[in-house]
C-alpha positions as CSV (number, residue, x, y, z in Angstrom):
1,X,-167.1,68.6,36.8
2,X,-167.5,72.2,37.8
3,X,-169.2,74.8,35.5
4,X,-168.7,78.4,35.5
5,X,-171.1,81.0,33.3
6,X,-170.2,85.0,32.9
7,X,-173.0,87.3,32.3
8,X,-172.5,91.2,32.5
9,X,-175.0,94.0,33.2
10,X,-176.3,93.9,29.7
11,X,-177.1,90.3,29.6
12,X,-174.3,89.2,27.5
13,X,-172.5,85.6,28.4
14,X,-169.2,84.2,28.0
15,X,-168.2,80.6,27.0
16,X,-169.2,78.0,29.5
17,X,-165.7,76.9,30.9
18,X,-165.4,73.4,32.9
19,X,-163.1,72.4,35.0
20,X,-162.4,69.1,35.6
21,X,-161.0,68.0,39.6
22,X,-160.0,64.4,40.0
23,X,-160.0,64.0,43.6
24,X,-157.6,60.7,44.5
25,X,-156.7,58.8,47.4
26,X,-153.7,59.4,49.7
27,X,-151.6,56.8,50.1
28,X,-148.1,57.9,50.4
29,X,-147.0,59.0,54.0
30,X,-145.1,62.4,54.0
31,X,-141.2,62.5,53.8
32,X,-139.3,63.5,56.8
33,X,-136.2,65.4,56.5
34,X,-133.7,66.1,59.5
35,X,-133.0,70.0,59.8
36,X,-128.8,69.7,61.1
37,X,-127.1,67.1,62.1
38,X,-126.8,63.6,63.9
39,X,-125.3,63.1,66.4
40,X,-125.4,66.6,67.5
41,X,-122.5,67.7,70.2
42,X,-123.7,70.7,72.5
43,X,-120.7,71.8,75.0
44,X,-122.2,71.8,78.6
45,X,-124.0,74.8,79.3
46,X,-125.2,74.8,75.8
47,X,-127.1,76.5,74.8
48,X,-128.6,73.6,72.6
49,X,-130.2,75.0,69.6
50,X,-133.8,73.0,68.4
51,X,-133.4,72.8,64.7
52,X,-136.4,70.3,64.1
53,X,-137.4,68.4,61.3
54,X,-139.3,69.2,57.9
55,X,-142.0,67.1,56.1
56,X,-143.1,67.5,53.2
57,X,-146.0,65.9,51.2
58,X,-147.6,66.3,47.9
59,X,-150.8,66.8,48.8
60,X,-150.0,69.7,51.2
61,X,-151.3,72.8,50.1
62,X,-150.0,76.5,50.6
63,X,-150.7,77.4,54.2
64,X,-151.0,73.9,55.5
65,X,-147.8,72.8,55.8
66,X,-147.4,69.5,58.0
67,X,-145.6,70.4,61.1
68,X,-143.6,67.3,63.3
69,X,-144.5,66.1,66.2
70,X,-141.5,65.8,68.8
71,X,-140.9,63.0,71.3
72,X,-138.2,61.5,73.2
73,X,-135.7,62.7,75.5
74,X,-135.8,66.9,76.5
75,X,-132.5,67.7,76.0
76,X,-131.0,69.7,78.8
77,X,-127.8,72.2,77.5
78,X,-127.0,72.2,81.7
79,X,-126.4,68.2,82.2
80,X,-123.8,65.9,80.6
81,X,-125.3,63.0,79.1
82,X,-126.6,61.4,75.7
83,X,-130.1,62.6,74.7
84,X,-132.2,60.7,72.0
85,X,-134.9,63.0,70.5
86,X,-137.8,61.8,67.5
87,X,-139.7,63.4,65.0
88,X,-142.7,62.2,63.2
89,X,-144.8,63.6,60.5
90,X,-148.0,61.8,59.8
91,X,-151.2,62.5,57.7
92,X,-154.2,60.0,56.3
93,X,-151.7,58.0,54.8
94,X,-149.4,57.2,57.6
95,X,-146.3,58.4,59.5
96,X,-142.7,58.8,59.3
97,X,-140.1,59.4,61.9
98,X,-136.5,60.2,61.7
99,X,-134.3,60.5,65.1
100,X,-131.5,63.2,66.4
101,X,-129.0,62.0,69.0
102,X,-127.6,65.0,71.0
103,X,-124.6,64.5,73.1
104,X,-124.1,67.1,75.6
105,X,-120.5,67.0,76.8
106,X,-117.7,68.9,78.9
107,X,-115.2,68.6,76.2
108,X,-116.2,71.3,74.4
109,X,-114.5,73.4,76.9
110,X,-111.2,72.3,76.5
111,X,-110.4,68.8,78.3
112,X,-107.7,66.4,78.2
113,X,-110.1,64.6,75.8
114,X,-111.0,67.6,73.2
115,X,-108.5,66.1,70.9
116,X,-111.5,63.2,70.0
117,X,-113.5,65.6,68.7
118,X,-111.1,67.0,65.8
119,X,-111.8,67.2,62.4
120,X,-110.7,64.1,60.2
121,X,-109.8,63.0,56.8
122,X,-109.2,59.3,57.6
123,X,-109.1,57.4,61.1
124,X,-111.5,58.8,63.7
125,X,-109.5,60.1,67.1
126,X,-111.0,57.9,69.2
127,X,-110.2,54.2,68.4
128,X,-108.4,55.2,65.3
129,X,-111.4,53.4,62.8
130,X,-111.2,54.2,59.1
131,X,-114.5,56.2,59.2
132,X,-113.6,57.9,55.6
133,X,-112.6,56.6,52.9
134,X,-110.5,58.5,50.2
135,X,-109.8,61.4,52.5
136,X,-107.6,62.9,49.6
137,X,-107.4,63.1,45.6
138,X,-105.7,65.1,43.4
139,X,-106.5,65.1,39.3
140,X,-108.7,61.8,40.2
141,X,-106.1,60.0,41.7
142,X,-107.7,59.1,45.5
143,X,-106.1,58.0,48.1
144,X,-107.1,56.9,52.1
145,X,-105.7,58.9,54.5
146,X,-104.4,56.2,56.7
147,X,-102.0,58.2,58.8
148,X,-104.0,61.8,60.5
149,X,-100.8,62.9,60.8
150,X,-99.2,62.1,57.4
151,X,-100.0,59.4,54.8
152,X,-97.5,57.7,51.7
153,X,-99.2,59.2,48.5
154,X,-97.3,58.0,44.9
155,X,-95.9,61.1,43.7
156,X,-98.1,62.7,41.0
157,X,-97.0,65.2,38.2
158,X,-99.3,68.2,37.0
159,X,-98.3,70.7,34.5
160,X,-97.7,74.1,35.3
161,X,-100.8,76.3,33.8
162,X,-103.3,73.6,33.9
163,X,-106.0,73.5,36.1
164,X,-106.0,71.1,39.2
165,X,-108.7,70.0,41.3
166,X,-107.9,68.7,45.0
167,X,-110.8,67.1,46.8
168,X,-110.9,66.8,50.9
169,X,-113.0,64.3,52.7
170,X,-113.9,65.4,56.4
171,X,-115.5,64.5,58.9
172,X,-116.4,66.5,61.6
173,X,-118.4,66.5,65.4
174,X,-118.4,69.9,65.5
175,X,-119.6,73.1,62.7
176,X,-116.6,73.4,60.1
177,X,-115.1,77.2,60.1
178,X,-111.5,77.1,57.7
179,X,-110.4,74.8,54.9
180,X,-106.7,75.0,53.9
181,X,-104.7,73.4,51.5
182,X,-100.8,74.3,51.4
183,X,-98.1,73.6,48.6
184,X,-94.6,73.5,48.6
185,X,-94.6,72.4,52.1
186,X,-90.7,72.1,52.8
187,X,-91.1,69.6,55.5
188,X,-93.0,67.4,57.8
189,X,-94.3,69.4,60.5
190,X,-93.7,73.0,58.8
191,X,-96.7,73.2,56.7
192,X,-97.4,76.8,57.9
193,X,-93.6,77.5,56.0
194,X,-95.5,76.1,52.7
195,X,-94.2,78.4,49.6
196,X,-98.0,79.0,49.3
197,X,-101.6,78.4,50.3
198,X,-105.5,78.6,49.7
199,X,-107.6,78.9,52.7
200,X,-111.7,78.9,52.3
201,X,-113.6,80.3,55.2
202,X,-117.3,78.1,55.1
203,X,-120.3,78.4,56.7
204,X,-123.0,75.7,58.0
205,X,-126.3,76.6,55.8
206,X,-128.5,73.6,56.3
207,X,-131.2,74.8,53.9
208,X,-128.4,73.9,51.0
209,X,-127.9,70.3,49.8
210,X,-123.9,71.4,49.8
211,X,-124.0,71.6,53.7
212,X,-121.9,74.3,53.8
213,X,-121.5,78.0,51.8
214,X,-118.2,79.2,50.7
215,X,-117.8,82.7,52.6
216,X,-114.1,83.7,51.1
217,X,-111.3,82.2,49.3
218,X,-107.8,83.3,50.6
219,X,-104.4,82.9,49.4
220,X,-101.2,83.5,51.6
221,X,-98.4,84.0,49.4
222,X,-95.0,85.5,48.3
223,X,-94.9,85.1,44.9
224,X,-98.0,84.7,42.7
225,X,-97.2,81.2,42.7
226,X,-101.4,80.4,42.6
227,X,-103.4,82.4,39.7
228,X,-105.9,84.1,42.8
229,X,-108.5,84.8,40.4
230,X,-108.8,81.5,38.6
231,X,-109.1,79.4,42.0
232,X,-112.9,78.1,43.0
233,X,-113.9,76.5,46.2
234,X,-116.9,74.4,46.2
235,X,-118.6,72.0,48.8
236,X,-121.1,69.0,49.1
237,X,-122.4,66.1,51.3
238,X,-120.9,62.5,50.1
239,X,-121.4,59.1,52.3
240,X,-117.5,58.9,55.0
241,X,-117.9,55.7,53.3
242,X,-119.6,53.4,50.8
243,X,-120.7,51.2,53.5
244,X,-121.7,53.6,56.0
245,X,-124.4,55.7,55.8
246,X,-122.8,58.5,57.9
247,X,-122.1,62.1,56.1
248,X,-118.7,63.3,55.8
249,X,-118.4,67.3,54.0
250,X,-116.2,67.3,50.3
251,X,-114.7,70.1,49.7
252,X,-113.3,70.5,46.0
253,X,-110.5,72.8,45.1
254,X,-109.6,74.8,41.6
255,X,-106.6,76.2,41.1
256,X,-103.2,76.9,38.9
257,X,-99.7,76.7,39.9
258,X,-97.7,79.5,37.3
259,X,-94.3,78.0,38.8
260,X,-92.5,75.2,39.8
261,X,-92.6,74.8,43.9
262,X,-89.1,73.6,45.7
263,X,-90.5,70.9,47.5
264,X,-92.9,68.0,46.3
265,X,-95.0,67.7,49.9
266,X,-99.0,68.6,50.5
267,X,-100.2,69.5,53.8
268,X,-104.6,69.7,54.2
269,X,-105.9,71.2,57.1
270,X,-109.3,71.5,58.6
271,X,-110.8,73.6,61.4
272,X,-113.9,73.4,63.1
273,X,-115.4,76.4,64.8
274,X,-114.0,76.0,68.3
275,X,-110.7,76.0,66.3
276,X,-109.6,72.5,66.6
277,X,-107.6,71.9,63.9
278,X,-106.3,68.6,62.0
279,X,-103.2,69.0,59.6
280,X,-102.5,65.9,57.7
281,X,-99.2,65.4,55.0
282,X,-99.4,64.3,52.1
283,X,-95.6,62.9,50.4
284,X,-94.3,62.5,47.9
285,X,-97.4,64.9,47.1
286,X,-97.1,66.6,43.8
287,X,-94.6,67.6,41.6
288,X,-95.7,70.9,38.9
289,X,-93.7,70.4,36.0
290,X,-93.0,72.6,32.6
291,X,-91.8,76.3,32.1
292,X,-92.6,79.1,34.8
293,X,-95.5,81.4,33.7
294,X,-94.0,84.4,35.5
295,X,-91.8,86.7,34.5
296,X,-87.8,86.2,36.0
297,X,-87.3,87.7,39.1
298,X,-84.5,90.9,38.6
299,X,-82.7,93.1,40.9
300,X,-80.3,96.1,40.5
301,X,-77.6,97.9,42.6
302,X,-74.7,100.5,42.2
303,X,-70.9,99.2,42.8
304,X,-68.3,100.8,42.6
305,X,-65.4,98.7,42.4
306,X,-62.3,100.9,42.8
307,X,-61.0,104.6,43.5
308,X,-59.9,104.7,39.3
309,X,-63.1,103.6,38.3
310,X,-66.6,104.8,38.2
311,X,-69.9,103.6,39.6
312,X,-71.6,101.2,37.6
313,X,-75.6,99.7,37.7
314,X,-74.9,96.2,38.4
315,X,-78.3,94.0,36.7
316,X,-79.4,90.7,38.2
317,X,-81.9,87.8,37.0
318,X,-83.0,84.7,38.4
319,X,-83.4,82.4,35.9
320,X,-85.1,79.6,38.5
321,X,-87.2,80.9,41.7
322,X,-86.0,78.1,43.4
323,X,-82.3,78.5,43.6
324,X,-80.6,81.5,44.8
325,X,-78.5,82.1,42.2
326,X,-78.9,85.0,39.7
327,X,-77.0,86.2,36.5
328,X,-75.7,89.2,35.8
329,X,-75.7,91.7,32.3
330,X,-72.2,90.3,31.5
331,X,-73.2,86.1,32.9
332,X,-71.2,86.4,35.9
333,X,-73.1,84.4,38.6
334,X,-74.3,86.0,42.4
335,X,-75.2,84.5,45.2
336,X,-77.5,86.4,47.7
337,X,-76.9,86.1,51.6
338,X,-79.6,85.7,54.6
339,X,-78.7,89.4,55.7
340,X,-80.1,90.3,51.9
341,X,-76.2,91.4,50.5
342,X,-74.7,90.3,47.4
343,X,-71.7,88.0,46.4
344,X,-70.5,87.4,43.4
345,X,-69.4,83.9,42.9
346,X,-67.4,84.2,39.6
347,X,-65.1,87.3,38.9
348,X,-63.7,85.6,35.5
349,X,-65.1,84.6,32.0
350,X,-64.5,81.6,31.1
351,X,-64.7,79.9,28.0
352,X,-65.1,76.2,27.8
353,X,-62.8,74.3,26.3
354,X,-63.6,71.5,24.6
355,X,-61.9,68.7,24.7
356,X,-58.5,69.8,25.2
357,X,-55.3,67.7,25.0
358,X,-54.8,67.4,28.4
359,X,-54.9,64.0,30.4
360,X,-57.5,65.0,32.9
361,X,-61.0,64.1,31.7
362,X,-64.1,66.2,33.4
363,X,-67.7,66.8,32.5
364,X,-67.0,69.2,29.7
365,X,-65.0,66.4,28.0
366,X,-67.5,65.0,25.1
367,X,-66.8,61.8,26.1
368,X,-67.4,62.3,29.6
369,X,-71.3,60.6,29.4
370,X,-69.6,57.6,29.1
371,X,-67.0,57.4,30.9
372,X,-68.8,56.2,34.2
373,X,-69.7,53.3,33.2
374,X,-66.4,52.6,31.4
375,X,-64.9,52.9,35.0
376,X,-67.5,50.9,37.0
377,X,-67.3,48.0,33.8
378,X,-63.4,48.4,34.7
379,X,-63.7,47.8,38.3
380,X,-65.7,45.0,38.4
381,X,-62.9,43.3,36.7
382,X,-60.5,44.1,39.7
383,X,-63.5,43.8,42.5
384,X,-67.2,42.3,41.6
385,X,-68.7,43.6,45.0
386,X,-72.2,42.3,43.4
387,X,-71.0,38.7,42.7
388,X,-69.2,38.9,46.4
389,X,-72.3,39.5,48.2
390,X,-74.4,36.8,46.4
391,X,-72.1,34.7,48.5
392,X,-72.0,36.5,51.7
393,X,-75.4,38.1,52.0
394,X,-76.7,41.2,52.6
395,X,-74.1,42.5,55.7
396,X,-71.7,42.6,53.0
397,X,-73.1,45.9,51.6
398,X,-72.1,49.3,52.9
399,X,-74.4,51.7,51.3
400,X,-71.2,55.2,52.2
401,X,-73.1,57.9,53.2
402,X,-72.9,60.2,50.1
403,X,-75.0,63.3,49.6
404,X,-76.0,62.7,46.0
405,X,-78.7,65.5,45.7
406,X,-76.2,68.6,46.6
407,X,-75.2,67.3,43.2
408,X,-78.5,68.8,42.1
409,X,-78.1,72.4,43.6
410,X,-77.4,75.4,40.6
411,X,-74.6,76.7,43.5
412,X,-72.5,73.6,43.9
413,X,-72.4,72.6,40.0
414,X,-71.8,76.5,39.2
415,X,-68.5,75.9,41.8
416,X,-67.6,72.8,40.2
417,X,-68.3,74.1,37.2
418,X,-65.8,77.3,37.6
419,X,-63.3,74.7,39.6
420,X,-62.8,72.4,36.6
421,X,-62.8,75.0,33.9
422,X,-59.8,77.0,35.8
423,X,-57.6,73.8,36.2
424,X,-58.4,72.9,32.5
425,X,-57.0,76.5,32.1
426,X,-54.3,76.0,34.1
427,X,-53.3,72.7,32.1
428,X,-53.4,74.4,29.2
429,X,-51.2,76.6,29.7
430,X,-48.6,74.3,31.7
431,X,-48.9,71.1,29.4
């Protein structure tokens, strides 16, 4: 127990205060932390940047920090080779140690075998292990990224409007610099022709848990197809894998889609700060659903359409972004060519006619829903192809190489559409 008494020039006292100090043994060794990463890869010629280690004990007081003691190899920036460096922090109560290994190397500077040291969501570059595990989700569906070039993923649905999260896995040799995520990706290979994107520039900060800060948040864009100011970046430190006890760096991604996207496929992309980049597919990717959020597209012109007649304001809307086709103020249809001119694909108004007593039956007929497979019951009467190649085998079938999906394009049903109801037209007034 310690005392302490006040008196002041006039002989007045204060309370007695006591302060009670309970002095107790030490018996837990300090912690050890490793300040970057390990392994650590240094291009030859470095330089090679000490980051240390931290300890860190609760009986440290202010000023007294413990400092680590260093051992090992001396790592030298100027020679190839694999360097193995220690750290220990020890007090009364013991020691600790934790180990770097730094890998000083030539392919840092562009060698035939640079390529090994790219970023990765999945298989590692050289041997092709799974080193991480669930490389990819979207919504909290996760997949493994099997394929660093592309990988199968089940084709999942999100509203448009809502808010979607889409989660990276990566692991990296090297300081990561740009994390991109592209939608609408018409192709394999042509993820940089994606109908939009969202690129994060990041930064190493090894005082944060997250491993990296988020410097910016980009979005390359026609159309404000992504809500910019709704869309969050943010980053953290997860196992590559639940059996491993190596660190791979998560990067989760906010956003909303305000329109449907032409094509289904997801492209993510990582780059590491000597720019080597990994760009892996993901297909059937995703599929935003519902109602676009933004207003029609419109467009107007002047035509003049004769000598005897006088110019007139011709008004265009596109109903869908995705197909070029567009409606004018009296419903006649236009089409718009790659040299940006305009064709208009009806010049008539026609008015369906429904169910008119003519002997030719098309898809305005009321009873055309059923008339397919009226016709396919009728023909397996005459030829059972199904029942023929239970018998045969598979080398009877002949799958005829039919384009089904043009069947899905706004330009060729408008044609068909305006082809039919002229001949019904025609029948009607010929019958």
């Amino acid at each position: 127990y310690i005392d302490y008494d006040c008196r002041d020039a006039s002989g007045n006292k204060a309370e007695r205060v006591t302060l009670l100090v309970l002095v107790e043994a030490d018996t837990t060794p300090p912690v050890i932390k490793l300040n970057g990463d390990s392994p650590t890869r240094v291009r030859l010629g470095g330089p090679y940047v000490e980051l240390g280690a931290t300890c860190t004990d609760e009986y440290t007081r202010p000023g007294e920090e413990l400092l680590p003691d260093t051992s090992g190899d001396r790592v030298q920036d100027g020679k190839s080779g694999t360097y193995e460096v220690t750290y220990t922090c020890t007090d009364a109560a013991g020691s600790n140690d934790i180990g770097r290994t730094v890998i000083v190397s030539a392919g840092g500077g562009g060698s035939r075998d640079d390529w090994q040291l790219n970023p990765t969501f999945g298989r590692s570059w050289e041997g092709s292990a799974q080193t991480v595990s669930g490389g990819f989700k979207f919504n909290g569906k996760t997949i493994d990224i099997t394929d660093n070039f592309h990988t199968g993923f089940p084709q999942a649905t999100a509203k448009i409007g809502q808010t979607n999260i889409a989660t990276v896995k990566i692991q990296s040799e090297m300081q990561l610099q740009r994390i991109i995520i592209y939608l609408g990706v018409p192709d394999v290979s042509r993820a940089t022709d994606a109908e939009t994107e969202i690129a994060a520039e990041v930064r190493r900060d090894y005082s944060m848990d997250t491993g990296y800060e988020v410097i910016s948040i980009t979005h390359e864009q026609d159309e404000p197809l992504i809500e910019e100011n709704s869309t969050v970046v943010s980053a953290g430190q997860v196992k590559c894998r639940s059996n491993s006890e190596a660190l791979c760096h998560e990067f989760s991604i906010a956003f909303r889609v305000m329109a449907p996207l032409s094509s289904d496929i997801v492209a993510i992309s990582a780059m590491d700060t000597d720019r080597r980049v990994t760009v892996s597919y993901i297909n059937d990717g995703v599929a935003f659903t519902g109602e676009s959020l933004l207003p029609a597209a419109t467009h107007s012109f002047d035509v003049k359409r004769g000598n005897q007649h006088p110019v007139e304001t011709v008004h265009l809307t596109q109903q869908d972004r995705r197909y070029n086709v567009w409606t004018d103020q009296y419903g006649f249809v236009w089409l718009q060519n790659s040299y940006g001119s305009w064709e208009q694909l009806t010049h008539a108004e026609f008015e369906r006619l429904r169910d008119a007593p003519v002997t030719v039956m098309t898809r305005h007929h009321s009873d055309f829903a059923d008339l397919i497979d009226r016709e396919q019951a009728r023909a397996a009467l005459v030829f059972n192809s199904t029942e023929i190649e239970s018998h045969v085998g598979e080398s009877f079938r002949h799958d005829a190489p039919v384009r089904l999906e043009k069947l899905k394009d706004p330009v060729v049903l408008e044609k068909l559409r305006i082809a039919e109801l002229a001949a019904l037209e025609y029948l009607e007034r010929h019958k």
